[in-house]
C-alpha positions as CSV (number, residue, x, y, z in Angstrom):
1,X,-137.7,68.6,-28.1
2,X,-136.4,72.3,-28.4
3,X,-137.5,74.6,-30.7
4,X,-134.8,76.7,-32.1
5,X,-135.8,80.0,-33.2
6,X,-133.5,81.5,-35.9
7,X,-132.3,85.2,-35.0
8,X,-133.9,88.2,-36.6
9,X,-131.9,89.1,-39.3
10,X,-130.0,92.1,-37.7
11,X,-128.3,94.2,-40.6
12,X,-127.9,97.6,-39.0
13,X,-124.0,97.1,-38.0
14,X,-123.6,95.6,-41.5
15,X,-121.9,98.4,-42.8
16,X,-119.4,98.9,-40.3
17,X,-118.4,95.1,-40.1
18,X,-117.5,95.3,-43.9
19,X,-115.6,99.0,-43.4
20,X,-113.7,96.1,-40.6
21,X,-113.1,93.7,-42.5
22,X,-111.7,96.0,-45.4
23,X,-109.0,97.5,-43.1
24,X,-107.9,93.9,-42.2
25,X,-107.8,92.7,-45.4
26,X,-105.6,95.7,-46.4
27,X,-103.3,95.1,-43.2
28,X,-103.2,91.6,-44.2
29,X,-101.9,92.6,-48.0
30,X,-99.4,94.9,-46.4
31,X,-97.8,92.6,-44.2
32,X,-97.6,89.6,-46.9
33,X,-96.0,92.4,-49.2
34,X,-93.1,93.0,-46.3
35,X,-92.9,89.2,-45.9
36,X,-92.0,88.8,-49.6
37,X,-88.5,90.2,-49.0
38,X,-87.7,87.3,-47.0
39,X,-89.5,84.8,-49.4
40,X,-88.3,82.6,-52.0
41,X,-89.4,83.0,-55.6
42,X,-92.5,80.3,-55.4
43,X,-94.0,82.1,-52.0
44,X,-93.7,85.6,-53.7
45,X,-96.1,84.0,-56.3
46,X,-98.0,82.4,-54.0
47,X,-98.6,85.8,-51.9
48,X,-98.8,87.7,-55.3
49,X,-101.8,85.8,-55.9
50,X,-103.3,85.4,-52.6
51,X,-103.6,89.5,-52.3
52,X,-105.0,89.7,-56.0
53,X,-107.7,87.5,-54.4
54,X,-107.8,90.0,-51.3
55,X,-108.1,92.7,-54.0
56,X,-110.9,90.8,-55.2
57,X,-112.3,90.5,-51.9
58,X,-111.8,94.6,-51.3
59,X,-113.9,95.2,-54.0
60,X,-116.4,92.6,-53.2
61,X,-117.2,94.4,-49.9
62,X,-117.0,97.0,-51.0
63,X,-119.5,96.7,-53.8
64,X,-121.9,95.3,-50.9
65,X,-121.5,98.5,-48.5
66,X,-123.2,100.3,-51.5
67,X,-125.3,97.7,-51.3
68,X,-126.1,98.2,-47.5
69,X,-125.8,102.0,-48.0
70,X,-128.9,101.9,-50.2
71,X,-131.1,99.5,-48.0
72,X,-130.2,101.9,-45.1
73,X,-132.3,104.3,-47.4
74,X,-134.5,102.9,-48.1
């Protein structure tokens, strides 16, 4: 039977992964906001709400760079 041996916790591209995923999420939110000129009423809503939850997200990751900033410190 194999032993498998979990991975060392590697956090020192942390920062930059989350500075990545930020920029996406914000290209994401911009092309769902060009889309809604082509969408009916109900999939404006729907997109409305999907980038307040990608807001949401922003800030999120944002909240955890500081977060990794300060371990990085540390």
């Amino acid at each position: 039977m194999a032993h498998n041996k979990p991975n060392p916790d590697d956090r020192s591209d942390n920062v930059e992964k989350l500075q990545s995923m930020i920029h996406h999420t914000i290209e994401n939110m911009e092309e769902a906001e060009e889309a809604m000129a082509f969408s009916s009423a109900e999939d404006q809503s729907q997109i409305k709400a999907k980038n307040e939850r990608r807001r949401d997200s922003i800030d999120a990751f944002r909240s955890e760079i500081r977060d990794e900033a300060n371990a990085r410190k540390k």
